[in-house]
C-alpha positions in Angstrom: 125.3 -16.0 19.6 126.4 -17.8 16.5 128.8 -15.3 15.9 130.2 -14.9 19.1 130.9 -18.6 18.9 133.0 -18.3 16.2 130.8 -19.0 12.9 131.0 -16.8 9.8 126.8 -15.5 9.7 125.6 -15.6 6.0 122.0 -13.8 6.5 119.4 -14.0 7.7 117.6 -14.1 4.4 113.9 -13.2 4.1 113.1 -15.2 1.0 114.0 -18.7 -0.7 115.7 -16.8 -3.8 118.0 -14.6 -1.5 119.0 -17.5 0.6 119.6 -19.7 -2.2 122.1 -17.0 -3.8 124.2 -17.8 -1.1 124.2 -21.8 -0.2 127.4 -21.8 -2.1 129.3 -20.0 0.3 127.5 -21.4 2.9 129.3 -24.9 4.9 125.7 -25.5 6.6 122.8 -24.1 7.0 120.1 -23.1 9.7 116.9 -22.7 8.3 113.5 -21.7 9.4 110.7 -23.2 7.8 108.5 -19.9 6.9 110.6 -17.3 4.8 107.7 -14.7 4.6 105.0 -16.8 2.9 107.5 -19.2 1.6 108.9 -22.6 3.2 112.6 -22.8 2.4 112.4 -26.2 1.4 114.2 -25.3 -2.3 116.9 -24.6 0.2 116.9 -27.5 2.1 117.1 -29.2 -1.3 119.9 -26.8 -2.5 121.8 -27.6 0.9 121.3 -31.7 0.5 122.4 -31.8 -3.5 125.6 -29.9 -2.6 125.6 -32.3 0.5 126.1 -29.4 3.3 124.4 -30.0 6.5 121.4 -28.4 8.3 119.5 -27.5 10.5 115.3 -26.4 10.9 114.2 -24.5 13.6 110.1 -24.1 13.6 108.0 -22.8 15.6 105.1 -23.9 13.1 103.8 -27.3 14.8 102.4 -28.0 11.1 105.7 -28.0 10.3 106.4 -31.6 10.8 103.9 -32.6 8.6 106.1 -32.1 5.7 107.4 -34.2 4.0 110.6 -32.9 3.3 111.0 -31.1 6.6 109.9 -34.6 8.2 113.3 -36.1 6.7 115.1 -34.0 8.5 117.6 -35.2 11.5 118.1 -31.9 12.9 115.3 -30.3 13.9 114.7 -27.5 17.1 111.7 -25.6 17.5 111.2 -22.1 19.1 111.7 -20.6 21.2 115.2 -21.3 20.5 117.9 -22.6 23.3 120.9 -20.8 22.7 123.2 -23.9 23.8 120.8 -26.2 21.9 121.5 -24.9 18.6 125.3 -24.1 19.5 125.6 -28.0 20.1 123.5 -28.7 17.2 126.1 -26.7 15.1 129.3 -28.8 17.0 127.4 -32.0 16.1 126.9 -31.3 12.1 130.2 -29.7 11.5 131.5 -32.8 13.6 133.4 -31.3 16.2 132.3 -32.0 20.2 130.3 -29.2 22.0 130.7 -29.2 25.7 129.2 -26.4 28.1 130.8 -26.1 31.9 128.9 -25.2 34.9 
């Protein structure tokens, strides 16, 4: 979906040290919380000191209880809405998403 709408797809990583091999190529991010026993928080953090935007998506009600995941302004949970994350996408790259019909 996210590459049918025109993004370049960098992953999906299945650990923190993979994924963080690549936030420099990345222009945002989309992050789940669990990466195989690992939260991708030292993402999150890679993503914020290089100031590129983000997204967490979480099916892990826990989740919220972090603190560092708690800061977070984007935030969808699973299962995921197509269009929800496709706007989500528009709104941090700050271009206007509309759907029709």
């Amino acid at each position: 979906v996210v590459s049918a709408a025109g993004y370049k797809v960098l992953g999906p990583y299945r650990s923190v040290l993979d994924a963080l091999h690549f936030v420099d190529e990345a222009d945002a991010g989309v992050l789940d919380i669990n990466l195989v026993g690992e939260t991708s928080e030292a993402v999150a953090l890679r993503l914020t000191e290089t100031r590129k935007p983000f997204i967490i998506v979480s099916s892990d009600a826990r989740a919220g209880t972090l603190t560092w995941a708690a800061r977070c302004q984007r935030w969808l949970t699973k299962p995921l809405d197509e269009l929800k994350l496709l706007a989500e996408l528009e709104i941090i790259k700050g271009r206007t998403f509309t759907t029709s019909g």
